[in-house]
DRENFIGU-898253 format. One line per field, with one value per residue (C-alpha): residue number from 1; residue in three letters; x, y, z. Coordinates in steps of 0.02 Angstrom, whole numbers, always signed. Layout:
DRENFIGU-898253
k <- (NUM; ...)
r <- (ALA; ...)
px <- (X; ...)
py <- (Y; ...)
pz <- (Z; ...)
***
This chain:
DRENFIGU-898253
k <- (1; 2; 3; 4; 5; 6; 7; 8; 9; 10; 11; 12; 13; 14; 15; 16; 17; 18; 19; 20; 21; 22; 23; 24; 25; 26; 27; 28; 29; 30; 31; 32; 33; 34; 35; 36; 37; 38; 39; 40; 41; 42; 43; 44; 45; 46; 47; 48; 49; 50; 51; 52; 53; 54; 55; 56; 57; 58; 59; 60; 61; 62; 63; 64; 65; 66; 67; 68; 69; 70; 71; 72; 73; 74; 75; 76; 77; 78; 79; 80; 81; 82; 83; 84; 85; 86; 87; 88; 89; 90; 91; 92; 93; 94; 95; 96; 97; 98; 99; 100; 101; 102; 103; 104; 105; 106; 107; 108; 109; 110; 111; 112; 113; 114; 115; 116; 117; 118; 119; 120; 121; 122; 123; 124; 125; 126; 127; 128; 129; 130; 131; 132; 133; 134; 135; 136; 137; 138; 139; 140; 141; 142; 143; 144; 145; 146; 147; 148; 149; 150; 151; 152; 153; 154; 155; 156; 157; 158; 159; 160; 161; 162; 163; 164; 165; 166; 167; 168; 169; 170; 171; 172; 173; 174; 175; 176; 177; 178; 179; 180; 181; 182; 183; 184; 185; 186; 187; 188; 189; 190; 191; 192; 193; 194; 195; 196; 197; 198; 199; 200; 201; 202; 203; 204; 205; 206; 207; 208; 209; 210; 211; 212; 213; 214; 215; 216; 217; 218; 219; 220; 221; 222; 223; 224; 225; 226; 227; 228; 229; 230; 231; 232; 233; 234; 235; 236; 237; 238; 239; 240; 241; 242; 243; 244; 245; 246; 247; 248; 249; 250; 251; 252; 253; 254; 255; 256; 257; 258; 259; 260; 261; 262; 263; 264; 265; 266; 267; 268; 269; 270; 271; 272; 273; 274; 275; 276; 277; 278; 279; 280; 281; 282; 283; 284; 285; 286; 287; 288; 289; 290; 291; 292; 293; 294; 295; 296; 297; 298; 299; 300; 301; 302; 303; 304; 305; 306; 307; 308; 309; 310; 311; 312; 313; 314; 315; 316; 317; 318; 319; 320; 321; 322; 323; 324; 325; 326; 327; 328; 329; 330; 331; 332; 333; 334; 335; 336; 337; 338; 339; 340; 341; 342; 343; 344; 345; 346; 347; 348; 349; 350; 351; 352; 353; 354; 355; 356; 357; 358; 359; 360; 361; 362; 363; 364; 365; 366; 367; 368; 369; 370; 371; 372; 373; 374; 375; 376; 377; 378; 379; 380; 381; 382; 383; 384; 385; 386; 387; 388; 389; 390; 391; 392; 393; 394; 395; 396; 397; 398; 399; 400; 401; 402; 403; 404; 405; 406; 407; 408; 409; 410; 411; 412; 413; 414; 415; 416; 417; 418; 419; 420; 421; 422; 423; 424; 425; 426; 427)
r <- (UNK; UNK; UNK; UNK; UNK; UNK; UNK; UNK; UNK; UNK; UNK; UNK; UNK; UNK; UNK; UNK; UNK; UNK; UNK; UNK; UNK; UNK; UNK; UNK; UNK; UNK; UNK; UNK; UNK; UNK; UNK; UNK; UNK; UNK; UNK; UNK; UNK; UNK; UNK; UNK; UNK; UNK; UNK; UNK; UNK; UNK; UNK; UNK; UNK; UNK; UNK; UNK; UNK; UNK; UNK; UNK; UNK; UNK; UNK; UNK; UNK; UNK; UNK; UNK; UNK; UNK; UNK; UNK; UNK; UNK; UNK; UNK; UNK; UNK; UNK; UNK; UNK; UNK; UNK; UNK; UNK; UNK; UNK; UNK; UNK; UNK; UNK; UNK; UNK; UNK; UNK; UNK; UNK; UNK; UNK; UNK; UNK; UNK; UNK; UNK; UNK; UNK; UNK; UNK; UNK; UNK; UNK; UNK; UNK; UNK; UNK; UNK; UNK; UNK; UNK; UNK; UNK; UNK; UNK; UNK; UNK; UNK; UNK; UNK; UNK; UNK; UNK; UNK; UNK; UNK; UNK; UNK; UNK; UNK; UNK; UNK; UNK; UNK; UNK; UNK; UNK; UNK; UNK; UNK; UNK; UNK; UNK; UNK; UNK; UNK; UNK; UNK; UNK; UNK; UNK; UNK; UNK; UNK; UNK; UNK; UNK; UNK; UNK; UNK; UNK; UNK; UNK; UNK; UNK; UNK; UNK; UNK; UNK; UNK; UNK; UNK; UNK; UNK; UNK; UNK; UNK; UNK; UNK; UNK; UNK; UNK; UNK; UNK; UNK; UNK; UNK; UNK; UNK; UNK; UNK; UNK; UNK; UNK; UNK; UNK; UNK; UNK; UNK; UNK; UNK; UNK; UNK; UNK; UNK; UNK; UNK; UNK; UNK; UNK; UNK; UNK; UNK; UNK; UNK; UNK; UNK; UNK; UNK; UNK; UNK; UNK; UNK; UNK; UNK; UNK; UNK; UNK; UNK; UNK; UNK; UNK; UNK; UNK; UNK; UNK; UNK; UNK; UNK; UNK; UNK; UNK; UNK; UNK; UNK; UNK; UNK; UNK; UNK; UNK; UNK; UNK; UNK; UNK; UNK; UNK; UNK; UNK; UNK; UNK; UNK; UNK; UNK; UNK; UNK; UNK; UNK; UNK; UNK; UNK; UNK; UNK; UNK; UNK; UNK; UNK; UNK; UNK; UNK; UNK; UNK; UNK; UNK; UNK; UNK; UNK; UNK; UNK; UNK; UNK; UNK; UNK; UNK; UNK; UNK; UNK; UNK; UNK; UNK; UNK; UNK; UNK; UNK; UNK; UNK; UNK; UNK; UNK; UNK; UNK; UNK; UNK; UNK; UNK; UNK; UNK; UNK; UNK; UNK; UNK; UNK; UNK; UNK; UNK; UNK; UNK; UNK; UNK; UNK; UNK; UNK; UNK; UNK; UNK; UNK; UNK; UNK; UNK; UNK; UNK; UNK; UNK; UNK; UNK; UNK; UNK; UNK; UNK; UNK; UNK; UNK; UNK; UNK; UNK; UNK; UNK; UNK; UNK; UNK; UNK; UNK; UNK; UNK; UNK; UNK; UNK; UNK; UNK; UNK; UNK; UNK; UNK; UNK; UNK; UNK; UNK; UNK; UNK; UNK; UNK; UNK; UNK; UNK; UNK; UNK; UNK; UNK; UNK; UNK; UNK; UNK; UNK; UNK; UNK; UNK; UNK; UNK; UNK; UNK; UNK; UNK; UNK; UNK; UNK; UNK; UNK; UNK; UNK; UNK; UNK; UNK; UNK; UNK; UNK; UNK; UNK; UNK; UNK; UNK; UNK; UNK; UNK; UNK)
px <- (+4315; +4190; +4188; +4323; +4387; +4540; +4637; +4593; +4622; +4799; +4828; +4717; +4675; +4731; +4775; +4662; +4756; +4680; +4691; +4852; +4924; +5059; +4982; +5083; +5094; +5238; +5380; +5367; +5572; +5547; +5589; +5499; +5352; +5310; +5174; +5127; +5083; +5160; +4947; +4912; +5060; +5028; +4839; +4941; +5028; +4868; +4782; +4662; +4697; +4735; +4917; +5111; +5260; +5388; +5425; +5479; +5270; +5199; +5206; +5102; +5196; +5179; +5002; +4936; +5019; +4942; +4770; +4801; +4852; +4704; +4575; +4656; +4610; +4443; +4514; +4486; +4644; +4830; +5002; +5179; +5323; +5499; +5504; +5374; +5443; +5420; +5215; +5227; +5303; +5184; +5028; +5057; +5149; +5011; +4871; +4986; +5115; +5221; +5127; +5014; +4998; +4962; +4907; +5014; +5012; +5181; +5188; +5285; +5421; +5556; +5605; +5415; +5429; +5607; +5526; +5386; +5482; +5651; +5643; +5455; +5471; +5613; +5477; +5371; +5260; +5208; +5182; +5105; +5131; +5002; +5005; +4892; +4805; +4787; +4604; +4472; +4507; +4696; +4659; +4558; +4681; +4822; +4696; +4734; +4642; +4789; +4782; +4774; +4776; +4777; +4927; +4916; +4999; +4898; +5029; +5150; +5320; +5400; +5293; +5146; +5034; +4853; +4783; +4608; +4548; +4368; +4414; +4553; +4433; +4282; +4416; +4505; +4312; +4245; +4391; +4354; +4517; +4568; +4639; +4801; +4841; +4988; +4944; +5109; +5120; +4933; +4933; +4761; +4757; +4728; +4671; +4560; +4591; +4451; +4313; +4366; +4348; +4517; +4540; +4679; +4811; +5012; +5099; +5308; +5299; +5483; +5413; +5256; +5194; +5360; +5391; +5574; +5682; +5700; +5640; +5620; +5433; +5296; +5102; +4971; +4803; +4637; +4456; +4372; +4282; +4332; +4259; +4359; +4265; +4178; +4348; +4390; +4493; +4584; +4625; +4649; +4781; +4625; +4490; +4562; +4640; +4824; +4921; +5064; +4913; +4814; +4723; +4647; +4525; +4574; +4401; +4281; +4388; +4442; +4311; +4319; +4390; +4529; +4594; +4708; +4802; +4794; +4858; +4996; +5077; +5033; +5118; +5212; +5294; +5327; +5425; +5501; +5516; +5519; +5455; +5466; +5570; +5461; +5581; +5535; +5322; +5339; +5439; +5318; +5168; +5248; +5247; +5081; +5008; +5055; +5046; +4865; +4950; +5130; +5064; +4929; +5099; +5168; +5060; +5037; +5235; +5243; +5092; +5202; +5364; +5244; +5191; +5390; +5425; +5291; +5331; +5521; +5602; +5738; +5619; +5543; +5388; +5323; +5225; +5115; +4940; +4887; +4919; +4763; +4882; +4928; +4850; +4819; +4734; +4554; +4582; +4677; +4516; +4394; +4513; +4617; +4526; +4620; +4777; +4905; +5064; +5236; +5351; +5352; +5449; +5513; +5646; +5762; +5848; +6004; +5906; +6011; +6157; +6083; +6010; +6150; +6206; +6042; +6057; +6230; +6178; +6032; +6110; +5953; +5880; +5986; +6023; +5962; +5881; +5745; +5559; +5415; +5507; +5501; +5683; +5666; +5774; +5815; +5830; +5883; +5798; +5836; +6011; +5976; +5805; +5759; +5916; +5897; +5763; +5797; +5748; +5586; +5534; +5559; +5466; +5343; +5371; +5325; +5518; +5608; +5805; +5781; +5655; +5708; +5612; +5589; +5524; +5467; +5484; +5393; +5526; +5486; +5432; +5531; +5686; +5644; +5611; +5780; +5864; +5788; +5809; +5993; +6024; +5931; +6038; +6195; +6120)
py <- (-1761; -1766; -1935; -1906; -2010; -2106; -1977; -1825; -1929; -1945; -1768; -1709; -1875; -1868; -1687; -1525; -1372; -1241; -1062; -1002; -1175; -1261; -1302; -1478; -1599; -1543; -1652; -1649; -1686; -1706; -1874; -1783; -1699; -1592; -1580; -1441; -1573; -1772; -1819; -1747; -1854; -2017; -2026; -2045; -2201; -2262; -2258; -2132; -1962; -1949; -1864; -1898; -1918; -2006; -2051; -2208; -2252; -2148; -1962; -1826; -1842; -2005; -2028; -1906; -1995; -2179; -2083; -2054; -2237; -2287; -2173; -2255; -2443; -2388; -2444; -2388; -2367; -2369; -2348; -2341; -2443; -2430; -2545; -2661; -2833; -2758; -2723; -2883; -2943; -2849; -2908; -3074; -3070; -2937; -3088; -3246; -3286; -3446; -3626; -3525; -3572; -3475; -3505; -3438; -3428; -3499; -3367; -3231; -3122; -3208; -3098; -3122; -3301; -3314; -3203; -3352; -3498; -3472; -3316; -3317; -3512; -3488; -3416; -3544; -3487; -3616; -3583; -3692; -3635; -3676; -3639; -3491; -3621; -3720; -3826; -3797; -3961; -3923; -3759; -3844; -3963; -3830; -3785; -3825; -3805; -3654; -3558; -3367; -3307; -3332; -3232; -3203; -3062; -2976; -2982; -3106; -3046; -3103; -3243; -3115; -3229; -3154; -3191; -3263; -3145; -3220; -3398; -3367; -3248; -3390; -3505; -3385; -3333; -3501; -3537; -3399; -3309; -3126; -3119; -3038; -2962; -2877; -2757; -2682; -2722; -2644; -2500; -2463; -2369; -2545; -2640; -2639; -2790; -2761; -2740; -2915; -2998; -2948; -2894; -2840; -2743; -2732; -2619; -2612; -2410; -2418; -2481; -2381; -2289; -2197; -2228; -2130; -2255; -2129; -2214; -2379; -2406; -2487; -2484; -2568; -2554; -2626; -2626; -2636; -2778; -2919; -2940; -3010; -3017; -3181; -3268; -3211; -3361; -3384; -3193; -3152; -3001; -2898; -2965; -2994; -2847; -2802; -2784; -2692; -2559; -2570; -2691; -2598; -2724; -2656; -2713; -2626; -2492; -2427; -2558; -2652; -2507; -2446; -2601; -2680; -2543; -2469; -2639; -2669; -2470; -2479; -2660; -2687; -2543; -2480; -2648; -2652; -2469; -2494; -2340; -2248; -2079; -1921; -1859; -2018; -2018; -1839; -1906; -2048; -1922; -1815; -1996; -2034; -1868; -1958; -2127; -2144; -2051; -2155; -2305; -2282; -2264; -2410; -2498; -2459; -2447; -2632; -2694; -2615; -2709; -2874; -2891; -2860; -2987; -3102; -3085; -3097; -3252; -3271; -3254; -3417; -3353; -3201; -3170; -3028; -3019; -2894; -3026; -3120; -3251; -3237; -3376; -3268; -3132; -3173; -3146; -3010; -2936; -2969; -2896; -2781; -2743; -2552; -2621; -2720; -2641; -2630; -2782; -2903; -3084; -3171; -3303; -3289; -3437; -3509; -3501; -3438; -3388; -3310; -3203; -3151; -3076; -2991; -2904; -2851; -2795; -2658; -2492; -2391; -2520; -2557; -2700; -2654; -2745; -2646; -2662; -2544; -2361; -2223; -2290; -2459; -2576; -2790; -2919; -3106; -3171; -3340; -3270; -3130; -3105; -3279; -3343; -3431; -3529; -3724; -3760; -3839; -3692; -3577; -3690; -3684; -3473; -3472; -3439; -3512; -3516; -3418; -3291; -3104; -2986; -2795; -2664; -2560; -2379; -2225; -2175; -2181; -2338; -2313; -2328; -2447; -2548; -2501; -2548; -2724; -2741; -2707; -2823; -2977; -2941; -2992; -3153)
pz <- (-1292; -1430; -1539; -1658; -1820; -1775; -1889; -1776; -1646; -1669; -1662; -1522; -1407; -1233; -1194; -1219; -1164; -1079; -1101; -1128; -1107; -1223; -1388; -1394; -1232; -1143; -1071; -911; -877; -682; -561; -429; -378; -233; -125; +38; +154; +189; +200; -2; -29; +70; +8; -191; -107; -44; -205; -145; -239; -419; -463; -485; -356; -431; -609; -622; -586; -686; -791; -842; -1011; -1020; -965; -1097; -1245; -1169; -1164; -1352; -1380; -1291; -1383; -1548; -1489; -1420; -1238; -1061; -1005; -1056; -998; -1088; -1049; -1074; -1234; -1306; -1228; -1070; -1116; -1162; -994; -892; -985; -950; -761; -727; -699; -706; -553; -516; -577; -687; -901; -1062; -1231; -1376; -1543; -1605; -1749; -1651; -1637; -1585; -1447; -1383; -1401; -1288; -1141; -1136; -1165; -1087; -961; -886; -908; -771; -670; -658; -803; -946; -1102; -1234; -1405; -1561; -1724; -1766; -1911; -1788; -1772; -1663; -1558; -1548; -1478; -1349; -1330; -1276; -1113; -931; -759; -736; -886; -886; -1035; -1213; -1331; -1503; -1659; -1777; -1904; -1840; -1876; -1985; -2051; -2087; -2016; -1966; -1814; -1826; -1681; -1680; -1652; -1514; -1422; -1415; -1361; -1223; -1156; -1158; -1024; -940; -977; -1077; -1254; -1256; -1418; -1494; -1625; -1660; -1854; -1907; -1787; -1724; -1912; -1993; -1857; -1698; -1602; -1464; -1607; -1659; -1474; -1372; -1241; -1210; -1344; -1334; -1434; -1476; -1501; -1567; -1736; -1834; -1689; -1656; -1854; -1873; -1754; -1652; -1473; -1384; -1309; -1285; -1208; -1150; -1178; -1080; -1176; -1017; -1081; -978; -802; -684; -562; -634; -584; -424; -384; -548; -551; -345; -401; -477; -344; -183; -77; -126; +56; -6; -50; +114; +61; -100; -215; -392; -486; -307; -327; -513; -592; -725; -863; -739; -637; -741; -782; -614; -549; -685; -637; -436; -437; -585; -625; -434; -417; -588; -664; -841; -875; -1036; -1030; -1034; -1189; -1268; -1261; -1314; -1481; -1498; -1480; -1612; -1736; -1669; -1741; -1936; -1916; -2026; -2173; -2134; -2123; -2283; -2382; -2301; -2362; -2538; -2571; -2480; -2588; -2758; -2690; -2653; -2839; -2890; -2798; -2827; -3036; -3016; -3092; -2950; -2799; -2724; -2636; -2559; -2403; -2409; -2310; -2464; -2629; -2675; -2674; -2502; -2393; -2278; -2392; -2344; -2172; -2195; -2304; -2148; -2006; -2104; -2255; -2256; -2292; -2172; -2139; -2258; -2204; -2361; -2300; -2460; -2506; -2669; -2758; -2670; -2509; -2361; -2455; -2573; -2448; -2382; -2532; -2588; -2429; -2453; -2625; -2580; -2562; -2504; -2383; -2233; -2154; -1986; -1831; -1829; -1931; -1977; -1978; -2117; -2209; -2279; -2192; -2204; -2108; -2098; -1955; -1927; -1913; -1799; -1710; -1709; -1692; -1518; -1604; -1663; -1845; -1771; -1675; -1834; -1942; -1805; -1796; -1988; -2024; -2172; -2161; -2318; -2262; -2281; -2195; -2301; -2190; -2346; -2310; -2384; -2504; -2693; -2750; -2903; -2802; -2698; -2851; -2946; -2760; -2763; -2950; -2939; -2804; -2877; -3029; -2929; -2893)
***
């Protein structure tokens, strides 16, 4: 395909329909696929012929809209997964087993931050969890003989923390290990994480992507970038043969821009199937095609709400990437310098009570567990997505017991304004 803008991109990356074909990628609604002979079949399960047999590994759908996603991250390869903590799952478990570790930054969704601590800590992963300010010597610090990988957020959510991509990556490489980078909150719109050193990019889909609520997903993405092959004993999944695939080598034989992926949907996703429904990659292509004018709006109706805020007598602080007064703002200039996303965290007078009641207050946002979608919605997250969380591990997280998270939609910012302005007046 010729070298597009990322804006044509996201309307004609990944599918290019021949003659007389369907105009839009079609769903391909189908567990099954047939085949003349049991050999065309058995050479699919062997890795040696290109095609589909059952959907829970991979389909057509499916495929087309990760060749999208990958085109808009500037990656090799891609797949989609049922949700995003499930990309996230498979990122990691994809090169780390039982008495393996991992770097993280600490400034995460809580969700994210469970799955490492609590769940893949039950299978024998470690985590070690810094804070993404953290200095170069504590970074260094957090390494061990096992380590894997290194896990970080763009824009960590909710704290609105950005990632200092450069410094993790020379950190990750020096060790000899992949940067592992979710990008969910910019969208590859604001934000390309393998220009900055990753290598490679999660995505939730359910939030901008997506952008209308309308499905759970996620992908993965692989740059390409990062040879394996220099660590054949630290990563023996992606250099050593696989028996349960004849003894296949995934870096001899889909090299180094094709064998994680292959690896993570031969392995992964045969044994795990959380695949994302064909109905749903066709919706998320169909948000995909507007995300670069979506999330421009985003962005300038969150940056409008941000200096509300900021000005407002009964607000105690505001976190937004986009304020010069952000500490965060000159980073945000040097790896976003198009704008962030729209989620504004802020904290009122009265603290955690007082919360409560703005929240009840707003009458066009709703309260909603959900983040980054075309309706503005709220959250309280140290009552509800970070809730597992003790008070040390949100301080750690970059949450405040006071910290309300807006998702700032694309409506009018006049209403959106007259929303917030009548609930702060109930304060």
């Amino acid at each position: 395909m010729p070298d597009y803008k990322l804006g044509t991109n996201c309307l004609h990356a990944g599918y290019t329909p021949g003659n007389g074909e369907p105009r839009n990628i079609p769903i391909v609604q189908s567990t099954t696929f047939r085949y003349e002979t049991g050999e065309a079949m058995g050479a699919l399960f062997d890795l040696e012929a290109e095609g589909y047999f059952y959907t829970r590994l991979q389909n057509p759908t499916n495929d087309r809209v990760a060749a999208k996603i990958a085109a808009l991250e500037g990656g090799t390869a891609a797949m989609l997964t049922s949700s995003g903590q499930a990309a996230n799952f498979y990122a990691i478990f994809n090169i780390c087993s039982c008495g393996d570790h991992v770097v993280a930054s600490s400034a995460i969704y809580g969700g994210t931050f469970n799955l490492f601590s609590v769940t893949m800590k039950r299978m024998g992963i470690d985590f070690t969890f810094v804070a993404p300010d953290c200095s170069a010597e504590e970074l260094e610090a957090a390494f061990r003989p096992n380590t894997k990988a290194v896990f970080g957020e763009t824009l960590a959510n909710p704290a609105l923390t950005v990632f200092d991509f450069e410094t993790f990556a020379k950190a990750a490489h020096a060790h000899g290990v992949p940067l592992i980078v979710d990008n969910t909150f910019a969208t590859p719109v604001n934000c390309r994480p393998f220009e900055w050193g990753a290598d490679i990019v999660t995505h939730s889909t359910t939030k901008y992507m997506d952008g209308h609520a309308l499905t759970v997903g996620g992908a993965i993405v692989d740059s390409g970038k990062f040879d394996w092959t220099k660590y054949p004993d630290k990563f023996p999944g992606l250099c050593t043969p696989d028996e349960s695939y004849h003894g296949v080598t995934y870096t001899e034989r889909f090299g180094l821009g094709g064998a994680f992926i292959t690896k993570c949907t031969a392995q992964l996703m045969r044994d795990f199937g959380s695949i994302q429904a064909p109905q749903n990659a066709f919706l998320l292509n169909v948000g995909l095609e507007t995300l670069p004018l979506r999330m421009a709006k985003h962005c300038e109706n969150a940056m409008t709400v941000a200096k509300y805020l900021e000005n407002h007598p009964k607000v105690t602080w505001v976190s937004y990437p986009g304020l010069e007064s952000d500490p965060n703002h000159a980073l945000a200039l040097k790896y976003m310098p198009n704008g962030t996303c729209g989620v504004v965290s802020f904290g009122v007078e009265g603290g955690r009570t007082a919360a409560s009641k703005l929240m009840a207050g707003l009458k066009l946002a709703s309260i909603a567990t959900h983040v980054a979608d075309a309706k503005t919605c709220v959250l309280h997250p140290a009552s509800t997505t970070h809730r597992q969380m003790s008070n040390e591990q949100l301080m750690a997280a970059g949450v405040s017991p006071d910290l309300i998270r807006l998702s700032v939609g694309i409506e009018d910012p006049a209403d959106l304004l007259d929303d917030l302005e009548n609930a702060l007046a109930q304060l």
